[in-house]
N, C-alpha and C positions, 0 to 999 in steps of 0.2 A: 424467663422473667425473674427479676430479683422485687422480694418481699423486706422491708428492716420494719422491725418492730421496736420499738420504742417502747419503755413503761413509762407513764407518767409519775411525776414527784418520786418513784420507786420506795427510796429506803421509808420517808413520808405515811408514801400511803401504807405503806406492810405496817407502821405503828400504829397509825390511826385505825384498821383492820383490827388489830389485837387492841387496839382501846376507842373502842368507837364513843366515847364521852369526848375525844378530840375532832370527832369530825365537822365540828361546827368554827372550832379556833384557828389560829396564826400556830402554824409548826416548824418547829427546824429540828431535826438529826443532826448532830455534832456537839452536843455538850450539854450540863447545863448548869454549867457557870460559865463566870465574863470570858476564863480563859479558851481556846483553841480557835478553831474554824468550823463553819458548816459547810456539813455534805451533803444535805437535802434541806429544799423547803417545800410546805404544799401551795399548792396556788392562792391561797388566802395571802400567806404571809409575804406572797409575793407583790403583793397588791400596796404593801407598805414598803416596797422599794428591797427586799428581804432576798439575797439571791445565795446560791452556792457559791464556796471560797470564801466565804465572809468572815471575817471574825466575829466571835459569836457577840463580843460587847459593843462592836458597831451595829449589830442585826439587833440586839436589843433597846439598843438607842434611837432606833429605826421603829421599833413594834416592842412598845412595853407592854402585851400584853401575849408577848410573843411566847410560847409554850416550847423549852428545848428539852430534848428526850436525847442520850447517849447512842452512840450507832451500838447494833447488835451486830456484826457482821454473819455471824455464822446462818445465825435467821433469817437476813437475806441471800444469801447465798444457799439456803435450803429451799426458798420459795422460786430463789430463780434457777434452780436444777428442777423444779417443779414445772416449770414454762419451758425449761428447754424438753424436756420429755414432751408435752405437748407438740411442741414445733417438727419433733424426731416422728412423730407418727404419719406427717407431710414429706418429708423429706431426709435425708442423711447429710444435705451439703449448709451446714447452720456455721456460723462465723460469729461466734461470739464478741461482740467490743468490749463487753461489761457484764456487770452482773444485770443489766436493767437495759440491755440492747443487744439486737444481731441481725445479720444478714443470713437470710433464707435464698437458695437458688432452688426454685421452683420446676424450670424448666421441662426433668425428665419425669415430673410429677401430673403435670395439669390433663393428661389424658386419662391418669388414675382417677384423680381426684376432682376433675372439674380446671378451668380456667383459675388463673392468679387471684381474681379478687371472690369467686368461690371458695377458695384457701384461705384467703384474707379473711375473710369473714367468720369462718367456721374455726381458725384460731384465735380472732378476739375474740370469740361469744366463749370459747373452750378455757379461757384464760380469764374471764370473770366467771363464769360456773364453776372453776375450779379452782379458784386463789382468790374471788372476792375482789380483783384488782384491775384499774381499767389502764389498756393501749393504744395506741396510736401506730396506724400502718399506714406504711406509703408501698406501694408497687410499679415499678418502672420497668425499663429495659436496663439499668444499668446501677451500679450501686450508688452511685451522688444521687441522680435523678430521685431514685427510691429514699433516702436519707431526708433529703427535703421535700418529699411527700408527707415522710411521717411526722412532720414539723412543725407546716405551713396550718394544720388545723388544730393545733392541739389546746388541750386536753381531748379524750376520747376521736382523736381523729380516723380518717377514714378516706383516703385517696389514690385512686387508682391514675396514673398518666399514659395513657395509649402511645406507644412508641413514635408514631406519628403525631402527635402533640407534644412531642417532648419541647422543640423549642418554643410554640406558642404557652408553657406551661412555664420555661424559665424566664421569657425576655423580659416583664414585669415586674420581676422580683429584683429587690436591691442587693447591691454587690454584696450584701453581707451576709449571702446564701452562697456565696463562693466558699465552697467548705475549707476553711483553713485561711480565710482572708480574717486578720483581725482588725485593730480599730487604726494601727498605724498604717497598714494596706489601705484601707479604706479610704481613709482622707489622704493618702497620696492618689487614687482611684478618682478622688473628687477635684483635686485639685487639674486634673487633667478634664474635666469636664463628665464622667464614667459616673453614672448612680446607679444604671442597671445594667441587669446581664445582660442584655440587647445592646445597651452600649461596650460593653466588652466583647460582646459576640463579632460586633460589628466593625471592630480594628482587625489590624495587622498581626501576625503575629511576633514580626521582626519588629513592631510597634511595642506591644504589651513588655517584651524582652526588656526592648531601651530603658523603661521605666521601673522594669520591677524585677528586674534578670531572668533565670531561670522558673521561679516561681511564678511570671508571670506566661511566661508558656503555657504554664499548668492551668494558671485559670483559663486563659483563651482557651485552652480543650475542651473546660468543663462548661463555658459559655456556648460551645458548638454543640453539647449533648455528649463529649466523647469522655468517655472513663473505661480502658480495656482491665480492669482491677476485677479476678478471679472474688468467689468466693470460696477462702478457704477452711474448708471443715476442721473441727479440731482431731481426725484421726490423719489427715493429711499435713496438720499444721507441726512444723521444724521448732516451732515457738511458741510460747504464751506470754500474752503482751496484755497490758491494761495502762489507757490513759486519757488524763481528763483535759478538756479547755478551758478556762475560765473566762467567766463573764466580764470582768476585766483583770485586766494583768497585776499579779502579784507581787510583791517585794517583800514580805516579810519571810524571812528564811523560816522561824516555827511554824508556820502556816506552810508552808512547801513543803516542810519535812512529815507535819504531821499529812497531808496527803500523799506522800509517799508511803508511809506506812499502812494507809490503807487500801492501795491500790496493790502493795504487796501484799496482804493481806489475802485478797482477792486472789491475785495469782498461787499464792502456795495453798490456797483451799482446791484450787484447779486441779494445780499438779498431783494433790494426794488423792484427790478423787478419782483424777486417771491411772490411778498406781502408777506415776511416773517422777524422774527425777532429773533433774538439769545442771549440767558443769558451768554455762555460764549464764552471767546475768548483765542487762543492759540499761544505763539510766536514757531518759531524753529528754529533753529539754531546749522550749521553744520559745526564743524573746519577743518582747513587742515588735521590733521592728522584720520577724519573721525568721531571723537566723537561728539555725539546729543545730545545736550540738549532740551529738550523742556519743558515750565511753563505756566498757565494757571491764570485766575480771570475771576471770574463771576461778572454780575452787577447784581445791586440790583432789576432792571426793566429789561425785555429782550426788545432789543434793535435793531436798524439798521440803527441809525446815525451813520455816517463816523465819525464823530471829538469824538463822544464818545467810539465812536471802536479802532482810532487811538490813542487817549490819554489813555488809556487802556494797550493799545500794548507796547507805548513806555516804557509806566512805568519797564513793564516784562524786556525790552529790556534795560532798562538803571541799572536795577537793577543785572542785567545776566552779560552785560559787566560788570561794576564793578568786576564781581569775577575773569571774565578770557576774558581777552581784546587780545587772540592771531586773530590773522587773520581768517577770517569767508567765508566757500565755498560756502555754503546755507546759504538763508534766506527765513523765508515763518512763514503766519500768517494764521489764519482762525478764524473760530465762529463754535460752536455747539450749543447742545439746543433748533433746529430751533424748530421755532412754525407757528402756520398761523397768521395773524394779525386778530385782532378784527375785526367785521364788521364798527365799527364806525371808525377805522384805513385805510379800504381799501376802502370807501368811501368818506372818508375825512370831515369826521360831527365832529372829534376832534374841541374843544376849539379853537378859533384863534388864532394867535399868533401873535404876536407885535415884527416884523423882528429885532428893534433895542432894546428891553427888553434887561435889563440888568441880566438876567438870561439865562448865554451862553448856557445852555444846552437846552433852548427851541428855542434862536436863531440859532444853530445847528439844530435843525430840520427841520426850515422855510427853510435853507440857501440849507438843500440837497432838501426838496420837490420844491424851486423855483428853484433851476438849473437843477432838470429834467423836470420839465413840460416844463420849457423854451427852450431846448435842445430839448428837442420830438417834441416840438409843430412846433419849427423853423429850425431843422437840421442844422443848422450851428454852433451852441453852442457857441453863444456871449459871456453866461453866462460859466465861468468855473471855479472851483476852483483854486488857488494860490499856494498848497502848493501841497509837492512829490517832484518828482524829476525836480531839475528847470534847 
């Protein structure tokens, strides 16, 4: 059985947590001036129209009484290594998507531990006694199934779908639970007469095709209950990947870019956590109308500086817009390649480095290993990087 855990509002609530004088207001993570985007809101702010990807001078145009707090990244990323330890006591097969989601395969677990939602339960309850912070679980046979368990109730949700209820669980739900269906799928979905998964369930597959090509295989799979998608652990995992969907499609390049820097972000905090390093790295990018692109470069030294990861990425990224600047649903970046670091790497007997050398790329190094020591050492993360989403 597969477990995904969801945090609610995540980066949100971990502020509100550390300043509980907010927990009665409209919040957003991601700035707090007119300029950049936001990357979290809590469900207050939601409630005045307030969503993630937003610009933050639209989200306050929306809720002028709306409260913005700058992302902390390392902060969150120390609370959600705090939750993956939790989840590691259940099991060893966890699939991280995010800093604030994963997939649990429960499987060779539930005769230790009890049944799926046994586990379910004894990791939310283990995850607000120990982080102050509430989740949302879905458990299924399979990982969609499970994705939109932990979804369908949320905040604090809590749903279990017995393998044999699986389709009477999806056919009521609108196609907009077709994971990766977006809004231009959608209303060609309706335009064919399709509002729920029952009605997709209920076509052809050489049907669903005609209409939506390849992708629409996919959903007719997922309308059946079927998703053969392992999950894969990060010690089995060839990658480390992070990427987000937007609530609607984006077009402003500052805004796509400053999301990029934060989801890389994310990943070169992974990579140095693992003691590991990557040759290459891969942009992706998904339009409204569903078409992917994704492009790759390798460096010449494998790697797991952030500023060399991120100038990297951009470059894909700025070179991809150029060809086709429509509005963008997804975005999401990652590194392959991985390797283990050197022993003089994960000790740190490397060459010293001269913080202000005028060779960025070795100042980039100092700049990530002194903002994490300084951050683990002090938990309050005085030290944080400037740029991402501001």
């Amino acid at each position: 059985m597969i477990i995904h855990v969801d945090m609610d509002a995540f980066f949100a609530a971990v502020e509100i947590r550390e300043q509980p004088e907010l927990a009665c207001q409209p919040v957003a993570v991601g700035g707090s001036s007119g300029r950049g985007v936001v990357a979290t809101v809590n469900y207050i702010a939601r409630q005045y129209g307030v969503r993630s990807a937003m610009p933050v001078a639209e989200a306050r145009r929306r809720c002028k009484d709306l409260v913005c707090v700058p992302v902390r990244m390392h902060l969150y990323s120390e609370v959600s290594q705090q939750i993956r330890d939790i989840f590691a006591r259940y099991t060893p097969e966890i699939e991280p998507l995010s800093l604030d989601e994963a997939f649990l395969d429960v499987t060779a677990s539930e005769q230790l531990f009890g049944d799926c939602q046994v586990i379910g339960r004894e990791i939310k309850q283990a995850v607000l006694d120990e982080t102050g912070l509430v989740c949302s679980v879905g458990m299924a046979k399979n990982k969609y199934i499970a994705k939109v368990a932990s979804d369908v109730n949320k905040p604090d949700g809590f749903v279990y779908v017995p393998p044999e209820d699986s389709i009477a669980f999806l056919d009521p739900l609108p196609v907009s639970r077709l994971w990766g269906a977006g809004k231009v799928t959608q209303e060609k979905l309706h335009k064919y007469g399709l509002h729920t998964i029952a009605d997709v369930r209920l076509q052809s597959a050489e049907f669903m095709q005609s209409i939506l090509g390849k992708v629409g295989v996919h959903f007719w799979r997922l309308a059946q209950t079927e998703d053969g998608r392992l999950v894969v652990s990060d010690h089995k995992a060839k990658s480390i990947s992070h990427e987000t969907t937007f609530d609607a499609d984006i077009s402003s390049r500052d805004v796509l870019l400053s999301w990029l820097s934060q989801l890389t972000e994310q990943v070169g905090f992974r990579l140095r956590a693992k003691q590991r390093v990557a040759k290459t790295v891969k942009l992706k990018l998904r339009y409204g109308d569903f078409k992917t692109v994704s492009h790759s470069a390798s460096f010449s030294t494998p790697t797991d500086v952030t500023e060399t990861i991120l100038n990297k990425v951009q470059e894909l990224f700025k070179d991809t817009y150029a060809k086709r600047s429509d509005p963008v649903r997804l975005i999401g970046m990652g590194v392959s390649g991985i390797q283990a670091k050197t022993d003089a790497q994960q000790t740190g007997k490397e060459e010293q480095i001269d913080l202000f050398a005028k060779d960025t790329q070795k100042s980039a190094v100092e700049v990530d290993k002194l903002t994490d020591e300084i951050n683990i050492k002090f938990g309050k993360h005085a030290v944080k990087r400037g740029r991402g989403v501001r």
